[in-house]
N, C-alpha and C positions, 0 to 999 in steps of 0.2 A: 458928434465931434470926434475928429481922427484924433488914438491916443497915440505920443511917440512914445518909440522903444529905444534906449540906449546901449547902447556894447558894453560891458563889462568889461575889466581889465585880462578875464583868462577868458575873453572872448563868444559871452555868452550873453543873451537878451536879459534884458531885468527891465520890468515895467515900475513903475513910480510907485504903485501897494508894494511889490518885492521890497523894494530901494528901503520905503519907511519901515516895513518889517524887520527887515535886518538892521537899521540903524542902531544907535547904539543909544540904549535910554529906553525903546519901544516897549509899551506895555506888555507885549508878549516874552521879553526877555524876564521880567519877574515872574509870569507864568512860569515859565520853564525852568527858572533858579530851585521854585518853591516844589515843581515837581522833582527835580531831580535833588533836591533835597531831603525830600521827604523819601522816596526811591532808597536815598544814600544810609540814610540814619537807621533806616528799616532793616536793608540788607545789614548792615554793622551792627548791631541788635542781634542778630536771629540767626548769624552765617558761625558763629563758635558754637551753637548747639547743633549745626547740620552734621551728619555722619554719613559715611560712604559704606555699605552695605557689598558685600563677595560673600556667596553662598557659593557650596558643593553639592552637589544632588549623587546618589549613585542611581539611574537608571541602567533599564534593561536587565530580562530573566537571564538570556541565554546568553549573552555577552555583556558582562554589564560595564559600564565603564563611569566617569565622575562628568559631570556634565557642569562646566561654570555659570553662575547669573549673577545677580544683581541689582541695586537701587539704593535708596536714599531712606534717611531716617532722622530724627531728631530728639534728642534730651528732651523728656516731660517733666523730668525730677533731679534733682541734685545728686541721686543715689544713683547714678546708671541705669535706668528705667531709659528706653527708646522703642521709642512708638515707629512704627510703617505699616505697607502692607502686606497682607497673608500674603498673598501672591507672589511677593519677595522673598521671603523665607518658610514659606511650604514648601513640609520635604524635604530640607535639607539638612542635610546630615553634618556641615561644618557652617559655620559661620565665624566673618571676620569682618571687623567696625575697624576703618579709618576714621581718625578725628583729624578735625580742621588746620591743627599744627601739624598732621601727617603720623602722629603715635597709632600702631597699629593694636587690637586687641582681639583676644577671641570671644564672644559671646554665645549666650544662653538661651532657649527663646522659654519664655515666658507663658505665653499663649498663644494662642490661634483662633482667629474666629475667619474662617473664609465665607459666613454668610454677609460677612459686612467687609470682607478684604480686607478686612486690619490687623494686628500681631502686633505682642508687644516682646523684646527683646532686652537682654540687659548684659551690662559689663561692668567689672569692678574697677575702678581708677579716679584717681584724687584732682580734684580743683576742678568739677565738671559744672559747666554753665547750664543751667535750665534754661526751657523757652518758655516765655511769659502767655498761658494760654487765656485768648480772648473767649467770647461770646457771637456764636454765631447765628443768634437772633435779632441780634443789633446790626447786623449787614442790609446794606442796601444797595441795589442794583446801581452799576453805574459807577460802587465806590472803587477807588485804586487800590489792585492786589498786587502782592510782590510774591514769586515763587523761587525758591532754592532749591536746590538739588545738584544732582549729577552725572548728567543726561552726557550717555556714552561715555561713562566712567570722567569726565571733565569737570573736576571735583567742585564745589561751591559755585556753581553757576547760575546767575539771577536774571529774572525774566521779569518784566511787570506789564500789567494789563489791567480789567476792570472786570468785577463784578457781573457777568452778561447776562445770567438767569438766575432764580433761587425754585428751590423746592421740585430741583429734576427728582428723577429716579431712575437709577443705575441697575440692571441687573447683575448678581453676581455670577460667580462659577459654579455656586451650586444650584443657581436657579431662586433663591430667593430675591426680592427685590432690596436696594437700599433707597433707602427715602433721606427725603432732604438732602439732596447731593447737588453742590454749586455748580454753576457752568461758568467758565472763565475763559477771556482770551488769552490769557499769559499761556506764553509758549511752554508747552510739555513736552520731553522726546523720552524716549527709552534710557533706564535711568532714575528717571525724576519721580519716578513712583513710591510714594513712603515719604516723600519729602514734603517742607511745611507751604501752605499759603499764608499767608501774614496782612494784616493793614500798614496801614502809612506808620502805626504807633509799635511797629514790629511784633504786635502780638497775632498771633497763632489763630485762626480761623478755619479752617480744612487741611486734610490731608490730601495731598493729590496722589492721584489712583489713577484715571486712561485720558485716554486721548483717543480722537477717532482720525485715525492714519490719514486717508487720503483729502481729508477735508484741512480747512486751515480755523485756528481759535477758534476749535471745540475742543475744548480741556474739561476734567470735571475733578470733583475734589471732596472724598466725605466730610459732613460738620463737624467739627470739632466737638460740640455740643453731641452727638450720637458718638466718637472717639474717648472722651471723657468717659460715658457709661461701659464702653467696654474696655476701653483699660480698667476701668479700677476692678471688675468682672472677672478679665484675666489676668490679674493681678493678686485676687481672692483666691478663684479657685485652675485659675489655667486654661477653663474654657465660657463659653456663654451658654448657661444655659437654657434650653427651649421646650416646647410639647410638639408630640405630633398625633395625629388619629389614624395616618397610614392611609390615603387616599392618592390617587393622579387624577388630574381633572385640567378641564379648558374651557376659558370663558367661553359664554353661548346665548343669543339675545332670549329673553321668554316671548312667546306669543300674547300680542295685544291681548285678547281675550282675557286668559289668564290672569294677566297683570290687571284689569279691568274688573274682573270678576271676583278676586280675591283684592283688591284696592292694595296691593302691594306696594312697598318703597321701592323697590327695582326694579327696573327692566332685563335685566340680565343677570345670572349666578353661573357658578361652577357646574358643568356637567362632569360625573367622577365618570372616568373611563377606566379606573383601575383602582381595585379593595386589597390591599395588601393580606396575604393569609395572619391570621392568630392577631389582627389589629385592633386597635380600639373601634375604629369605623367597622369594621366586621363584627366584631361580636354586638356591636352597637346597630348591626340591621340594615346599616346602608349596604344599595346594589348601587351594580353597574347601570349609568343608565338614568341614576335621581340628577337632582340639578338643587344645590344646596343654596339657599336666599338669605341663610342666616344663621348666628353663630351666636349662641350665649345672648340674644334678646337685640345683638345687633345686623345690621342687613349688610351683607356679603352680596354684590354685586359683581365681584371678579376674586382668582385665584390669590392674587397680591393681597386684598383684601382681608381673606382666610388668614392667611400667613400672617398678617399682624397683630391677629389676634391669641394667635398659639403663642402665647407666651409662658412662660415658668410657671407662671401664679396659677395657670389653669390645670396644669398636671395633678393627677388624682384627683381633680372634682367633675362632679355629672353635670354636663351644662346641654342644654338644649338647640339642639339643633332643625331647623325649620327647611325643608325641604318641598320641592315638585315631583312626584311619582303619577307618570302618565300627564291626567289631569285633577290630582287629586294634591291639595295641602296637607302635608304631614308633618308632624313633630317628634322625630326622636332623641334621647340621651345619649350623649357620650362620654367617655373617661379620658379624656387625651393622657396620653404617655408623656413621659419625659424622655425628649429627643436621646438619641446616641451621638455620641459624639464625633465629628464630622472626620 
């Protein structure tokens, strides 16, 4: 059956689904009320704790001169405590917080942790709103996120999108990984970094941290739940602190055999391609060359792997380390050190 099309008044086709969609009463119009209510109440919630972040850097040996950046941050506490990213204020030698009514201040940073890109930063001044922080292991793909920030200095600016993945991994700058890092289509641009993601209920679910340029809605945002443990962290002591054993290495698959013959949990571990001198891994026997399957009784299958397990707790104690030499299984002890500070 032929459908007709009728002209609109500003001259354009509207078929009879358009006609009823837009009419007035349509069930899709309480849709959209309810979203862009909830959108409304979120941003209004959550946009008096957002803060606009100006940093000064002084780069360069032989000429050095002040180099400007920037991003976004938000009140965690009523005391001037504001959470963003490392990446925002590494390095800088000045920093300055606009608040939402335009009061400008100069702040302090707090901490730094650039393995997880986070920093916490703080300023002194009266009647500051906190952001009400959620739980973000109650997130579900799919749910509707609001982002705030200040993407190219254009202060309190709000994006919404949804939930697109959970449980990515982000690499940092220094090469470690961050885990449980959300993937969101809310719009992210330069700016927006250090600033909140929120639910419908305005509370606080991730930080957002990058965005991948050339593509379109890949944003990505650490949990709030991993931003919790390192604020209060660098809040304690100023930094996070970690172990290390002093190794380079690169995932590398094992040979069937092997894997067969020793009935191993992994198919693949770390090959160390480099022993740092006077390291815990050195005095501890590993070469260049082994390929490490496991760490303190658990199987390390990749570099990331390793790395989640050097935590604090393990500093100063000998924990056993299960290695391939040639074709031979071996076990040796290590002492992991307590990192330096980054």
């Amino acid at each position: 059956m032929e459908q007709v099309l009728e002209i609109g008044a500003a001259g354009h086709q509207q078929s009879p689904a358009a006609q009823s969609a837009g009419s007035p009463g349509s069930p899709d119009d309480g849709l959209l009320d309810a979203y862009s209510r909830a959108v409304i109440q979120a941003s209004e919630r959550i946009s008096p704790t957002v803060v606009n972040i100006e940093v000064s850097r002084q780069e360069g040996s032989r000429q050095p001169g002040e180099v400007q950046g920037g991003g976004s941050g938000f009140f965690f506490t009523p005391d001037g405590f504001i959470l963003t990213n490392s990446h925002v204020v590494h390095g800088a030698s000045t920093i300055r917080v606009t608040l939402v009514d335009g009061q400008r201040y100069g702040a302090t940073l707090v901490g730094d942790d650039p393995d997880t890109d986070l920093a916490v930063i703080r300023i002194h001044a009266p009647n500051l709103a906190a952001a009400p922080l959620g739980n973000s292991q109650s997130i579900r793909v799919g749910q509707l996120v609001i982002a705030v920030g200040n993407p190219y200095g254009f202060q309190c600016s709000v994006t919404a999108g949804v939930v697109s993945a959970l449980g990515r991994s982000l690499r940092s700058r220094t090469g470690r990984l961050i885990d449980s890092v959300i993937q969101t289509d809310a719009a992210l641009n330069p700016g927006n970094s250090g600033g909140p993601l929120v639910t419908s209920r305005g509370e606080v679910i991730g930080v957002n941290t990058a965005m991948i340029m050339p593509a379109q809605g890949l944003c990505f945002a650490i949990a709030i739940d991993t931003a919790k443990f390192i604020a209060a962290a660098l809040i304690q002591e100023g930094r996070v602190r970690r172990s290390y054993i002093g190794v380079g290495g690169q995932n590398v698959p094992l040979h069937r055999r092997i894997v067969r013959f020793y009935h191993l949990p992994v198919e693949s571990g770390v090959s160390v391609v480099q022993v740092e001198p006077d390291s815990p891994a050195r005095q501890a026997g590993l070469h260049e060359g082994d390929i490490i399957i496991g760490f303190g009784g658990i199987p390390v299958p990749g570099i990331d792997d390793l790395h989640r397990l050097l935590t604090h707790d393990v500093a100063g104690s000998s924990m056993p380390m299960r290695l391939i030499r040639g074709t031979e299984k071996i076990t040796l002890f290590v002492i992991p050190a307590e990192a330096k500070k980054a």
